[in-house]
PDB file of the backbone (N, CA, C, O) and the ligand in Angstrom, with CONECT records:
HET     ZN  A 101       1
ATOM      1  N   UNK A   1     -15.701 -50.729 -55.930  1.00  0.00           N
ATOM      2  CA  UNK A   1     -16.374 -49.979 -54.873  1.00  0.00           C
ATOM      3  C   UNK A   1     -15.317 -49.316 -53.996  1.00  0.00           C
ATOM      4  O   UNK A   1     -14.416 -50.037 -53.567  1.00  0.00           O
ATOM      5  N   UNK A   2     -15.328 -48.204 -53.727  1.00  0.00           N
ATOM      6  CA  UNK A   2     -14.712 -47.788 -52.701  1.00  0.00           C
ATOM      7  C   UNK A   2     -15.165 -47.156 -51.572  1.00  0.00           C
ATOM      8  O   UNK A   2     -16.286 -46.667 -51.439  1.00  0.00           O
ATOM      9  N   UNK A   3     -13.951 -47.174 -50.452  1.00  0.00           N
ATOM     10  CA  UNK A   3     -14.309 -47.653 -49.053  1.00  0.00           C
ATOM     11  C   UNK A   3     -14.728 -46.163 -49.274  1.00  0.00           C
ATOM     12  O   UNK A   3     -14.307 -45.311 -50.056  1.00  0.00           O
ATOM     13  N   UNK A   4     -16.137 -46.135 -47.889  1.00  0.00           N
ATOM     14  CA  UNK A   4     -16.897 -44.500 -47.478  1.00  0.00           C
ATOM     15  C   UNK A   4     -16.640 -45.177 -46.063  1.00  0.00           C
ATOM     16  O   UNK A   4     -16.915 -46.323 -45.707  1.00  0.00           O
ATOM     17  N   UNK A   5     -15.807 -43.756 -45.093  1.00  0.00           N
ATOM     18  CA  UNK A   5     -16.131 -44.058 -43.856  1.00  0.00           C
ATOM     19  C   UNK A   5     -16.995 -42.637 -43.868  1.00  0.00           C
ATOM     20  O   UNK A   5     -17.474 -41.896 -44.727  1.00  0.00           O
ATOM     21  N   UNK A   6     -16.892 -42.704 -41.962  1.00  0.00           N
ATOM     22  CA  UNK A   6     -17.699 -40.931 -41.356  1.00  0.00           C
ATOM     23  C   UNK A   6     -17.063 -40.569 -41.795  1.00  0.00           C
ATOM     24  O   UNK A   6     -16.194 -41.041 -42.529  1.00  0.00           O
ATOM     25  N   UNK A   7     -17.441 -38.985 -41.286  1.00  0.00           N
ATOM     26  CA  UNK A   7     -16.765 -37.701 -40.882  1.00  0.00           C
ATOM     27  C   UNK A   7     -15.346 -38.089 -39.683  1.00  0.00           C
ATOM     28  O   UNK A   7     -14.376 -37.371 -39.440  1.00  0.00           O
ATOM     29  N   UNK A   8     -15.506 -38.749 -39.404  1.00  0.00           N
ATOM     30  CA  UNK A   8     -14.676 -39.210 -38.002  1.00  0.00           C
ATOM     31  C   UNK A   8     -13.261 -39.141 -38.526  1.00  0.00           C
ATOM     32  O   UNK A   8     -12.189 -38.716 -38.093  1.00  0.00           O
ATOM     33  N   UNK A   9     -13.777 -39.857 -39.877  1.00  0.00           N
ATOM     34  CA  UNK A   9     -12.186 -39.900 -40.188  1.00  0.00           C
ATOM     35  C   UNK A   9     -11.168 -38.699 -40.746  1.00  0.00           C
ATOM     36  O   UNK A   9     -10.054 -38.797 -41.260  1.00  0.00           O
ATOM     37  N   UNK A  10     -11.895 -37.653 -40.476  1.00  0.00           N
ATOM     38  CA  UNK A  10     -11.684 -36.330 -41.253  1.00  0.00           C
ATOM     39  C   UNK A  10     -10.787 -35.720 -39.421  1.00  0.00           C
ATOM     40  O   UNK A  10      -9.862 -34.908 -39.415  1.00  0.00           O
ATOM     41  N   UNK A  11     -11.319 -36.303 -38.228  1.00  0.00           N
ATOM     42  CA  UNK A  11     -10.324 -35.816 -37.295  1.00  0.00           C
ATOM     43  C   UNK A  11      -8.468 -35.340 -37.685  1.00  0.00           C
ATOM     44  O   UNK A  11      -8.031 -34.190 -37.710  1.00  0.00           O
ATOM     45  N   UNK A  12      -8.009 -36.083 -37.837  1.00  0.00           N
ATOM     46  CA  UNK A  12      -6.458 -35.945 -38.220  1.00  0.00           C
ATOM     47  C   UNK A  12      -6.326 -35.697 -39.213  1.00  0.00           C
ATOM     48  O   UNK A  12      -5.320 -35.005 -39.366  1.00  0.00           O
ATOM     49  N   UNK A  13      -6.908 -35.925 -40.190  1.00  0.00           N
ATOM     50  CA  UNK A  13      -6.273 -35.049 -41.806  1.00  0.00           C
ATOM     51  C   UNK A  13      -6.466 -33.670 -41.236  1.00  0.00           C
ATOM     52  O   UNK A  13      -5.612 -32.796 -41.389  1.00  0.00           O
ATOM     53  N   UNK A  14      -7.797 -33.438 -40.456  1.00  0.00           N
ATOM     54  CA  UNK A  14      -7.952 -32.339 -40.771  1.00  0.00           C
ATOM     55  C   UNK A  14      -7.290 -31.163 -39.358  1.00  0.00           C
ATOM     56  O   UNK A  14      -7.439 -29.946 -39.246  1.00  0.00           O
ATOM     57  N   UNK A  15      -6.797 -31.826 -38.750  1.00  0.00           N
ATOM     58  CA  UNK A  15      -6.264 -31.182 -37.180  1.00  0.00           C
ATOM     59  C   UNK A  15      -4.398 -30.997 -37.819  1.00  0.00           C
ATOM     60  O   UNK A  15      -3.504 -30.557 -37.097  1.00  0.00           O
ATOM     61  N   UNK A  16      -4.210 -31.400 -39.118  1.00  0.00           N
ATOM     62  CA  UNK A  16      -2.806 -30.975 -39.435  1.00  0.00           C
ATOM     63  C   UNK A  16      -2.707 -29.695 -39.906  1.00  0.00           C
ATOM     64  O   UNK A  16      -1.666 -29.074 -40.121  1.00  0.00           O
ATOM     65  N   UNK A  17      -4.265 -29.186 -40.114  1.00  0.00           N
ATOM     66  CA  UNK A  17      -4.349 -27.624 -41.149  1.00  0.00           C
ATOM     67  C   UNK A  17      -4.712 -26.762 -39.832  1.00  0.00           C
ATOM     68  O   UNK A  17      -4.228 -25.635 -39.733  1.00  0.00           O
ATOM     69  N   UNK A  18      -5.482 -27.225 -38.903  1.00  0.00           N
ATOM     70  CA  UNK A  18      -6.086 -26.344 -38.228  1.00  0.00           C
ATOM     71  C   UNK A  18      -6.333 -26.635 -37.125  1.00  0.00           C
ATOM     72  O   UNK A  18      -7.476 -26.446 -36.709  1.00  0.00           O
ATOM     73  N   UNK A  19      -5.253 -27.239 -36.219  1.00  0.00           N
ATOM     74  CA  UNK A  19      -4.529 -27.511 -34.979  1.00  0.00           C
ATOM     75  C   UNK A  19      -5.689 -28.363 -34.322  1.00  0.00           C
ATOM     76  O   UNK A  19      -5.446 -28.810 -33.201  1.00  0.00           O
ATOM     77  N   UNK A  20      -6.784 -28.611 -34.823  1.00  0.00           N
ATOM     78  CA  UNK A  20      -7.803 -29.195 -33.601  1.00  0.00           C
ATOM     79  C   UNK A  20      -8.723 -29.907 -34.372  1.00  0.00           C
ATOM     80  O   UNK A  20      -8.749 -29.905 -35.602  1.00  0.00           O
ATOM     81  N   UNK A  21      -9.643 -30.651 -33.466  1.00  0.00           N
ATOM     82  CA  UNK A  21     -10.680 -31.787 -34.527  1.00  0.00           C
ATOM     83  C   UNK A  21     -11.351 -31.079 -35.054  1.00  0.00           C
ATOM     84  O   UNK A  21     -11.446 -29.958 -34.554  1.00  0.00           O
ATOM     85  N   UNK A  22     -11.914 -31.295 -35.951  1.00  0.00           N
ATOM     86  CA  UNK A  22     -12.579 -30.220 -36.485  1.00  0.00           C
ATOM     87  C   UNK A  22     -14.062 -30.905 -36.698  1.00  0.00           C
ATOM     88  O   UNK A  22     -14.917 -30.212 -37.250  1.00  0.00           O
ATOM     89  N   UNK A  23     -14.340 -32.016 -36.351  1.00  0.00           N
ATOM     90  CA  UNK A  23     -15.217 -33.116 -36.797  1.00  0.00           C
ATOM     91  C   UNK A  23     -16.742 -32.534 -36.181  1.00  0.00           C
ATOM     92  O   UNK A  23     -17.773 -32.870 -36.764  1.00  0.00           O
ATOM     93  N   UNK A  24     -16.799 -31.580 -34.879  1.00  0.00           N
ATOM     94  CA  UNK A  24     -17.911 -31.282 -34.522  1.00  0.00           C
ATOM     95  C   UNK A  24     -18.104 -29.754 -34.945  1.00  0.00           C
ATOM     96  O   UNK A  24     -19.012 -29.223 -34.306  1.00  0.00           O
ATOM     97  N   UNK A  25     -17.418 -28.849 -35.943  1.00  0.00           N
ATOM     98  CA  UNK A  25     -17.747 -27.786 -36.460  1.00  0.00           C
ATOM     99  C   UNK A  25     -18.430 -28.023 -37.658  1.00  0.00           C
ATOM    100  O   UNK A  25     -18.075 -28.917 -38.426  1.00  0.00           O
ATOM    101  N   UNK A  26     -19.641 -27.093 -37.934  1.00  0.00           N
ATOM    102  CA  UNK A  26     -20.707 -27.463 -38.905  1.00  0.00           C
ATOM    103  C   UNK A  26     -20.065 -26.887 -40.044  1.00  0.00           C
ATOM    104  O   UNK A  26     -19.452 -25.822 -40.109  1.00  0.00           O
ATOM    105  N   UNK A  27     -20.278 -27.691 -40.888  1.00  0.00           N
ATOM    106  CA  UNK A  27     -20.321 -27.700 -42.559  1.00  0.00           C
ATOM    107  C   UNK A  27     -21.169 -26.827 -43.177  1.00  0.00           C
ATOM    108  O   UNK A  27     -22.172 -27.213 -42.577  1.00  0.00           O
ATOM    109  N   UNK A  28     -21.656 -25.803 -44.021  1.00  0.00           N
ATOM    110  CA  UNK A  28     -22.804 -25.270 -44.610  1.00  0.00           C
ATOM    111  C   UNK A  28     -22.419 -25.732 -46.342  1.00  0.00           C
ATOM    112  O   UNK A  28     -21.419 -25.279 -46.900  1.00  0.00           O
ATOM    113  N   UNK A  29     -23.547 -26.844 -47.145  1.00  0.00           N
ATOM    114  CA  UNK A  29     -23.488 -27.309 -48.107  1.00  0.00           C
ATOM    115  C   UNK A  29     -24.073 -26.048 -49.093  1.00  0.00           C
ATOM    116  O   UNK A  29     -25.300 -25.951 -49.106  1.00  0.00           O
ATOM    117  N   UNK A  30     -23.175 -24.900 -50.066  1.00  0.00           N
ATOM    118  CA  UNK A  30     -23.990 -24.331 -50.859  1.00  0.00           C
ATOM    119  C   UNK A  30     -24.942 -24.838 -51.819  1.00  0.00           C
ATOM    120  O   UNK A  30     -25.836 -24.125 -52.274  1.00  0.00           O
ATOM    121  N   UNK A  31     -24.812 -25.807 -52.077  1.00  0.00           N
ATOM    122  CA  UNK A  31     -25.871 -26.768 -52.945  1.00  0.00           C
ATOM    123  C   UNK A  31     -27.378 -27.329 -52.456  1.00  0.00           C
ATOM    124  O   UNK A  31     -28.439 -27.639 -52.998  1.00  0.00           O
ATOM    125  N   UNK A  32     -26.919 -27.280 -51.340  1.00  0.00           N
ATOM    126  CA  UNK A  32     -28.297 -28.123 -51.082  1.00  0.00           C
ATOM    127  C   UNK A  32     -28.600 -27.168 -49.751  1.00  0.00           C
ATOM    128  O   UNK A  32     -29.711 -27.316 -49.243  1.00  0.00           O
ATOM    129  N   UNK A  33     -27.474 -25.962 -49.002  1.00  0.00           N
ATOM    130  CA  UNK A  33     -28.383 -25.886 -47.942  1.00  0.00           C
ATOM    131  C   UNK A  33     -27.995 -26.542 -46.541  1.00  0.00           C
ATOM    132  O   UNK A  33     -28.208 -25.902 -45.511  1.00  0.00           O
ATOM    133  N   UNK A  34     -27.374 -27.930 -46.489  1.00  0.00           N
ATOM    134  CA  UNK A  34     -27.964 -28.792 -45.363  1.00  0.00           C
ATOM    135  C   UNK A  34     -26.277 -28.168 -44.473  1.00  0.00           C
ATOM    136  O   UNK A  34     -25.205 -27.727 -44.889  1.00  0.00           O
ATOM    137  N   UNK A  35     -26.895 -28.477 -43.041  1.00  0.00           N
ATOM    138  CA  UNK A  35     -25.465 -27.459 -42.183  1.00  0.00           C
ATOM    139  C   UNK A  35     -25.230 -28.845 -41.127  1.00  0.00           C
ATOM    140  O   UNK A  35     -25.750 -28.859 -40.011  1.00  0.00           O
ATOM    141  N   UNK A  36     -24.536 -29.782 -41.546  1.00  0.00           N
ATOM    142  CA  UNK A  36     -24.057 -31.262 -40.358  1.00  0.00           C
ATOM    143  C   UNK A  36     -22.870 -30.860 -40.095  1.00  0.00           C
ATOM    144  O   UNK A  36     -22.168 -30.209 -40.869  1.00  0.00           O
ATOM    145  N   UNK A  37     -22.472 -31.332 -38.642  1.00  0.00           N
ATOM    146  CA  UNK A  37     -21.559 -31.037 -38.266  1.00  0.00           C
ATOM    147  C   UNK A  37     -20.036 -32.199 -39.013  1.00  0.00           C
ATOM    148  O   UNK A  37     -20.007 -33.424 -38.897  1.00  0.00           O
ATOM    149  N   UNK A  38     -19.696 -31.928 -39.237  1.00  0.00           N
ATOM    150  CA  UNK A  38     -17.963 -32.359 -40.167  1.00  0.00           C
ATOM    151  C   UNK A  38     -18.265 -34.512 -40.152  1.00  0.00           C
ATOM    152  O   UNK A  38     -18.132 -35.368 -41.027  1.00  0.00           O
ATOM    153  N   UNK A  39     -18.756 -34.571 -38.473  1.00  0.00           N
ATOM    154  CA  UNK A  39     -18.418 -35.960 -38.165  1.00  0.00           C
ATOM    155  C   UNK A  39     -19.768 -36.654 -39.544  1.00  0.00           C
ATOM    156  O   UNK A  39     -19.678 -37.797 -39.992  1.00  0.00           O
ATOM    157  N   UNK A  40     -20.557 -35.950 -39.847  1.00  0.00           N
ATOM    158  CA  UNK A  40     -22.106 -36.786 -40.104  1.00  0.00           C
ATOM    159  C   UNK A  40     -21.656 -36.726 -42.088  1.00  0.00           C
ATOM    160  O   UNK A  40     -22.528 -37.100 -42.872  1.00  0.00           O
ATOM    161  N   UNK A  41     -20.566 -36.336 -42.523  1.00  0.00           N
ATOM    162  CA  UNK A  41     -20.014 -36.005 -43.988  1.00  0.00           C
ATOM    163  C   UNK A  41     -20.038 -37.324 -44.003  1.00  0.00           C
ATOM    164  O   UNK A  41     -20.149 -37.995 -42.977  1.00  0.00           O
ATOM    165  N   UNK A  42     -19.896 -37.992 -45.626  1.00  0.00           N
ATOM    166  CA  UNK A  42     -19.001 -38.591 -46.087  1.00  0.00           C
ATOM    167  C   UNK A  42     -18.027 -39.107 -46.790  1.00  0.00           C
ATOM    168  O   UNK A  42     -17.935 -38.974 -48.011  1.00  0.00           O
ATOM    169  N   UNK A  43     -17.147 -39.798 -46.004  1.00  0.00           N
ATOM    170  CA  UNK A  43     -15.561 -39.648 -46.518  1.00  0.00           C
ATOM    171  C   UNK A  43     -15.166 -40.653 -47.237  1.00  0.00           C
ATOM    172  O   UNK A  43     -15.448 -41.721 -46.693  1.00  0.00           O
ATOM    173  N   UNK A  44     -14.481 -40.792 -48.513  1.00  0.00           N
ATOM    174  CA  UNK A  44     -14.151 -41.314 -49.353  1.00  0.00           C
ATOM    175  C   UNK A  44     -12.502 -41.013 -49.122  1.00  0.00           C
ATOM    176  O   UNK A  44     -11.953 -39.939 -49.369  1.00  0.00           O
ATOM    177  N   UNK A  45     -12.004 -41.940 -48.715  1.00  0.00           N
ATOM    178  CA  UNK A  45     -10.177 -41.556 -48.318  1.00  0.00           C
ATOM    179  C   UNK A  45      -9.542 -42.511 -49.845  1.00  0.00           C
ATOM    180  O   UNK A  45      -8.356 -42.329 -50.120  1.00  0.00           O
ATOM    181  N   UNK A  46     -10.079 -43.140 -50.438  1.00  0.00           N
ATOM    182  CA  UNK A  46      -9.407 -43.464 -51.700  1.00  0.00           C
ATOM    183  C   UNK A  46      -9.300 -43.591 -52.624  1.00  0.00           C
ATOM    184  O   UNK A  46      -9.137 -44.511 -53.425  1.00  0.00           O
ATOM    185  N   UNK A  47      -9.434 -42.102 -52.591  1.00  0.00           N
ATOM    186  CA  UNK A  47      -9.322 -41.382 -54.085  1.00  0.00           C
ATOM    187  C   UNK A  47      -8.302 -40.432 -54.738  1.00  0.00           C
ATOM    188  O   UNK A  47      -8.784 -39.304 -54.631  1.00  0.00           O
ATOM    189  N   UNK A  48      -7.811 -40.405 -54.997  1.00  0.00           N
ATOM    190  CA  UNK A  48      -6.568 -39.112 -54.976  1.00  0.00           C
ATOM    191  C   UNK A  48      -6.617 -38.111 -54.127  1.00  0.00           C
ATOM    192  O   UNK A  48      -7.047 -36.984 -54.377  1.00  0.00           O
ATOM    193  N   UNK A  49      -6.031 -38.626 -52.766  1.00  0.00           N
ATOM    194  CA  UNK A  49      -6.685 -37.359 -52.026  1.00  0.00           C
ATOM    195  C   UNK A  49      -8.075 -38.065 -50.871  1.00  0.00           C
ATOM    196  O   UNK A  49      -8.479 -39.219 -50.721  1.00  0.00           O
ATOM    197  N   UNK A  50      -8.457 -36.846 -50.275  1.00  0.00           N
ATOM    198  CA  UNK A  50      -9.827 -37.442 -49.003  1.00  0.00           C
ATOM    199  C   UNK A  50     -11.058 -37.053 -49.957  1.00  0.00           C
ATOM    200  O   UNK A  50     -10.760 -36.012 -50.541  1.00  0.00           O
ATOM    201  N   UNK A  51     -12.186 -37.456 -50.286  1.00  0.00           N
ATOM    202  CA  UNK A  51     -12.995 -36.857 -51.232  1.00  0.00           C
ATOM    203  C   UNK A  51     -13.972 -36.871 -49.857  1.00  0.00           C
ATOM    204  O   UNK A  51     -13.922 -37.874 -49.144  1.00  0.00           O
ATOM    205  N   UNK A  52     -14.800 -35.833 -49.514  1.00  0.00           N
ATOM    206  CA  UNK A  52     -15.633 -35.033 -48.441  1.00  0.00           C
ATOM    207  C   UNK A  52     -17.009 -34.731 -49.332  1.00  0.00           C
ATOM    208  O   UNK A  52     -17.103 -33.912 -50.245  1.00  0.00           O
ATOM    209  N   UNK A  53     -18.202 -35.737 -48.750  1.00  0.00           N
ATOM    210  CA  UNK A  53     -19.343 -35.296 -49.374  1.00  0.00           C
ATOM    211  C   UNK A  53     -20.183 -34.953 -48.652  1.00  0.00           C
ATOM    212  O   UNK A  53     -20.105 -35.535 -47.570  1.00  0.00           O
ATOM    213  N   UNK A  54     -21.100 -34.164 -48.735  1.00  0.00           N
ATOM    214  CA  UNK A  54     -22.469 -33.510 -48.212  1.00  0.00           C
ATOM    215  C   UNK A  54     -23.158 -35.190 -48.265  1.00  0.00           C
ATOM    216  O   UNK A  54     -23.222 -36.129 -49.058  1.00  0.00           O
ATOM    217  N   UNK A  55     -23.762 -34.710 -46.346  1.00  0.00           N
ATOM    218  CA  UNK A  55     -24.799 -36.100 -46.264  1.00  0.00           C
ATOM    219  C   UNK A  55     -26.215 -35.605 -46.674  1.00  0.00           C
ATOM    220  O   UNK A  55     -27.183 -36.363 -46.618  1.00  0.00           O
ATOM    221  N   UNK A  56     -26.299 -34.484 -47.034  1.00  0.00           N
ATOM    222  CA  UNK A  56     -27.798 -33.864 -47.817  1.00  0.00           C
ATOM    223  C   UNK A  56     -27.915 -34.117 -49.541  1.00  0.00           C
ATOM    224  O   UNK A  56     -28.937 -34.423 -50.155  1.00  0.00           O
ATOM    225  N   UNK A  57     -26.625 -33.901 -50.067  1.00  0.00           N
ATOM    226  CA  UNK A  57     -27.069 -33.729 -51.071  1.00  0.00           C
ATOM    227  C   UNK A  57     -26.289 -34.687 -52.072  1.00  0.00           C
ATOM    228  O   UNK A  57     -26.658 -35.095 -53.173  1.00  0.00           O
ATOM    229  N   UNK A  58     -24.821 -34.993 -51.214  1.00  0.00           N
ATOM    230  CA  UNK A  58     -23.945 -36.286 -51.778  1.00  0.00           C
ATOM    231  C   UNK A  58     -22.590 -35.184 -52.937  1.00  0.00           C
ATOM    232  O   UNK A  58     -21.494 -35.520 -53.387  1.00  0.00           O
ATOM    233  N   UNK A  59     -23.173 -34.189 -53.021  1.00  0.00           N
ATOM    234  CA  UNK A  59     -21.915 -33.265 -54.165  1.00  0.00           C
ATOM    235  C   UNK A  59     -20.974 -33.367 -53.183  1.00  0.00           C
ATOM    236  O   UNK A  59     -21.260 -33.494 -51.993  1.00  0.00           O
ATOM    237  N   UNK A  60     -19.377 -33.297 -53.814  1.00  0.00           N
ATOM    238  CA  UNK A  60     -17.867 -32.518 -53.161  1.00  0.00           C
ATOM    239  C   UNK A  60     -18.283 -31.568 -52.190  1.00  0.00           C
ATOM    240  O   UNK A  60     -18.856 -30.587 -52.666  1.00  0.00           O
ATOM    241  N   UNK A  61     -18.133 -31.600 -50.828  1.00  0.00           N
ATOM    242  CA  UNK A  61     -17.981 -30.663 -50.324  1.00  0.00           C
ATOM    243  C   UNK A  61     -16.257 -30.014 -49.932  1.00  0.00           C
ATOM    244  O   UNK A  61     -16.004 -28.943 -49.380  1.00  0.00           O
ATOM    245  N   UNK A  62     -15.780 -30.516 -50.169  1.00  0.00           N
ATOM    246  CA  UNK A  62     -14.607 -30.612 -50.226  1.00  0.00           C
ATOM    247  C   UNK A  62     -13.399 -31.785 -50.192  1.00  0.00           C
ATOM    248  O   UNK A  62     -13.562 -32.946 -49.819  1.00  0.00           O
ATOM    249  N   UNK A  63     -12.101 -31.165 -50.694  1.00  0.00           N
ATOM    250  CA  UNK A  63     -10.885 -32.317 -50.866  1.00  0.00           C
ATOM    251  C   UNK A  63     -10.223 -32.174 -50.117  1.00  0.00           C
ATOM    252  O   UNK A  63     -10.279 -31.064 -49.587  1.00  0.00           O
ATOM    253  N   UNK A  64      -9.230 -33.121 -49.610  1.00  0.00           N
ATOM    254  CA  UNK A  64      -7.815 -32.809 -49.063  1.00  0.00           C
ATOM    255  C   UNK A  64      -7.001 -33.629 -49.672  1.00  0.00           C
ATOM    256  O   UNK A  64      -7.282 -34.820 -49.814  1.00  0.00           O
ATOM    257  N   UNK A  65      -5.708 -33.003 -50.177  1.00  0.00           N
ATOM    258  CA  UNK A  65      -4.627 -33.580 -51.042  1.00  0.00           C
ATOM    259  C   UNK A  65      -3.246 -33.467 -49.796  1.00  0.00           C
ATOM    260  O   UNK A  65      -3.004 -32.569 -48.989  1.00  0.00           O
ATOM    261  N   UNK A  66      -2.616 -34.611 -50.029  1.00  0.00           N
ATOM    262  CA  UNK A  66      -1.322 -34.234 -49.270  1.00  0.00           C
ATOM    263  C   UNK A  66      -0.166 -34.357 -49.994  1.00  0.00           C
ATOM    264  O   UNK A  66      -0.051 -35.462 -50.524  1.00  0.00           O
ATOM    265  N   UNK A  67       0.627 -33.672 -50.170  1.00  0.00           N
ATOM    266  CA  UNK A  67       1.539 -33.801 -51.772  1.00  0.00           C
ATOM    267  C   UNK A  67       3.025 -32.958 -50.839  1.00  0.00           C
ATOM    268  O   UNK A  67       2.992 -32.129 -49.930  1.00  0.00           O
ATOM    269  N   UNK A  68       3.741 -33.349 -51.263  1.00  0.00           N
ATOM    270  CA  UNK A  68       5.432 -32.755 -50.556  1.00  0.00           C
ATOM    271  C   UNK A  68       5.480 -32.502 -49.138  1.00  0.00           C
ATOM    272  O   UNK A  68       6.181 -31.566 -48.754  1.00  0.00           O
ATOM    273  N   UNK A  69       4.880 -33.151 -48.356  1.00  0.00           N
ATOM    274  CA  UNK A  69       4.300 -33.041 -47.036  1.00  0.00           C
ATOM    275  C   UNK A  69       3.796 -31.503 -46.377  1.00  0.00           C
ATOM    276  O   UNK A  69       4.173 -30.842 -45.410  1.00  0.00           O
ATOM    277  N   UNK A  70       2.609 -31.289 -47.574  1.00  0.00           N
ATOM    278  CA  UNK A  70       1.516 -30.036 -46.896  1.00  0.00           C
ATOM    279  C   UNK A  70      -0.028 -30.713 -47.546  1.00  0.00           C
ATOM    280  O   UNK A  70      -0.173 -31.532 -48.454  1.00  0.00           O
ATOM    281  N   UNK A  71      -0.744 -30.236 -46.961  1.00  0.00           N
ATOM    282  CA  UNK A  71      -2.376 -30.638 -47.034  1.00  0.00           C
ATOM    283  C   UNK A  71      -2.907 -29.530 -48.218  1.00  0.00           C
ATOM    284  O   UNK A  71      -2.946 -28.354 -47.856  1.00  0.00           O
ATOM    285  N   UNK A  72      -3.135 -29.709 -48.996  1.00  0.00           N
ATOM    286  CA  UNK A  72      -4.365 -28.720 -49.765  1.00  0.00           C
ATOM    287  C   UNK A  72      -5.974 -29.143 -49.679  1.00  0.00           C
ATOM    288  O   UNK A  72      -6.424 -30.224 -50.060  1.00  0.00           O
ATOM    289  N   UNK A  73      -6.613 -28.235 -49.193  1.00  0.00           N
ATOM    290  CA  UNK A  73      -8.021 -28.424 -49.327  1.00  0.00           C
ATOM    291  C   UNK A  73      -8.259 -27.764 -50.802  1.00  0.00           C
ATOM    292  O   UNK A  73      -7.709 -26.691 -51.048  1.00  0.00           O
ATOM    293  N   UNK A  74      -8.912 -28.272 -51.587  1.00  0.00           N
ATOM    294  CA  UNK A  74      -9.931 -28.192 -52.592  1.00  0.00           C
ATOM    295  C   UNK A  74     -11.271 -27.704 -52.000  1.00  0.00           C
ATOM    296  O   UNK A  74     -11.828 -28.426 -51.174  1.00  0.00           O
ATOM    297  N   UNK A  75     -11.872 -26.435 -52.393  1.00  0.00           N
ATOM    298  CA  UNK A  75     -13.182 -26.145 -52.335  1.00  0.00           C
ATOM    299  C   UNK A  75     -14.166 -26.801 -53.253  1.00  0.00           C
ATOM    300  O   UNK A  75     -14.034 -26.904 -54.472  1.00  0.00           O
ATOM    301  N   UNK A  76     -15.364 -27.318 -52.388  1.00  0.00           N
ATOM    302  CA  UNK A  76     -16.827 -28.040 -53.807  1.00  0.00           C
ATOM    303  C   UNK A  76     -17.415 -26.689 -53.360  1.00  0.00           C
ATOM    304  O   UNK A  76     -17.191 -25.482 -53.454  1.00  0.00           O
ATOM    305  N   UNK A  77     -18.731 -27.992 -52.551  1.00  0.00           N
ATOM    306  CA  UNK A  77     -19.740 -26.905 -52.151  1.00  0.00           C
ATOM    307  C   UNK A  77     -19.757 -26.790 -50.935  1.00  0.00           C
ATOM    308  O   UNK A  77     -20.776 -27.148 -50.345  1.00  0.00           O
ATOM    309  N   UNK A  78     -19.071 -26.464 -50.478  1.00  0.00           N
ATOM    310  CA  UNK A  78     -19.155 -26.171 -48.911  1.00  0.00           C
ATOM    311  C   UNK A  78     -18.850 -24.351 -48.948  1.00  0.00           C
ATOM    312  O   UNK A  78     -18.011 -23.597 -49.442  1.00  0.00           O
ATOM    313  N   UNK A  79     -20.069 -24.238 -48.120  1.00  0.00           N
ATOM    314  CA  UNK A  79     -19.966 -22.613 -48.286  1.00  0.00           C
ATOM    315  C   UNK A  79     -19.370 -21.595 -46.877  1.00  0.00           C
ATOM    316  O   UNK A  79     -19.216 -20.374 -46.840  1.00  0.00           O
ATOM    317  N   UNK A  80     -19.155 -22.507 -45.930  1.00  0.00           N
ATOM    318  CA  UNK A  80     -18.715 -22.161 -44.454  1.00  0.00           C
ATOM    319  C   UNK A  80     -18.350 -23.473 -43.493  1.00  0.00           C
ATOM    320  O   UNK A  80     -18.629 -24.666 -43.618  1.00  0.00           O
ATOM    321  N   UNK A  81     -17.525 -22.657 -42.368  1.00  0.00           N
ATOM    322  CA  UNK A  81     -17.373 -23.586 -41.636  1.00  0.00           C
ATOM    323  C   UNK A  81     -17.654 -22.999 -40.340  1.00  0.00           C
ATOM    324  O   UNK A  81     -16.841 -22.128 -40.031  1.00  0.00           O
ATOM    325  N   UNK A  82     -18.736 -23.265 -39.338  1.00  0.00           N
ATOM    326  CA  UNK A  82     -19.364 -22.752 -37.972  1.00  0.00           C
ATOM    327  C   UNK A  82     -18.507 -23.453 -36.642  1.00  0.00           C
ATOM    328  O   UNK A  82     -18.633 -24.670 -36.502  1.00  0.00           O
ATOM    329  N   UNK A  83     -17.916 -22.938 -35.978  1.00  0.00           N
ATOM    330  CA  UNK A  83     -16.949 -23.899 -35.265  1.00  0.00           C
ATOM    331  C   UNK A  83     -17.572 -23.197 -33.654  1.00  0.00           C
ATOM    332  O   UNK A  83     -17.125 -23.612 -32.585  1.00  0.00           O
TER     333      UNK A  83
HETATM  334 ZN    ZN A 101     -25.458 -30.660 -49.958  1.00  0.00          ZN2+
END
């Protein structure tokens, strides 16, 4: 089994790409539609990488990899980000 926290935990991975929390800017899931703000995702931190799922529909909404000390996001289904 592996550990699922919030969105919460997506604060600091994700404030290294884009200077600020990002946890209360909305998500738009192309799959399903559903628009939660970053904190209500959930996060799978141990997996190769942050694995980021839609709380509507459960698909990838996105990855974050940290490899030679830079972050890559991986696109799923996340079709925007509303900040
Ligand atoms: Zn979805």
């Amino acid at each position: 089994m592996s550990t699922r926290l919030d969105g919460n935990a997506l604060a600091g991975p994700m404030s290294e790409i884009f200077g600020r929390d990002m946890t209360a800017v909305i998500g738009r899931c192309r799959n399903c539609g559903d628009a939660s703000e970053l904190a209500r995702t959930m996060v799978y931190p141990d997996a190769p990488g942050i694995v980021v799922r839609c709380p509507g529909c459960r698909e990838v909404l996105f990855t974050l990899v940290h490899a030679r000390g830079r972050t890559l996001i991986g696109f799923g289904t996340i079709a925007g980000l509303q900040g």
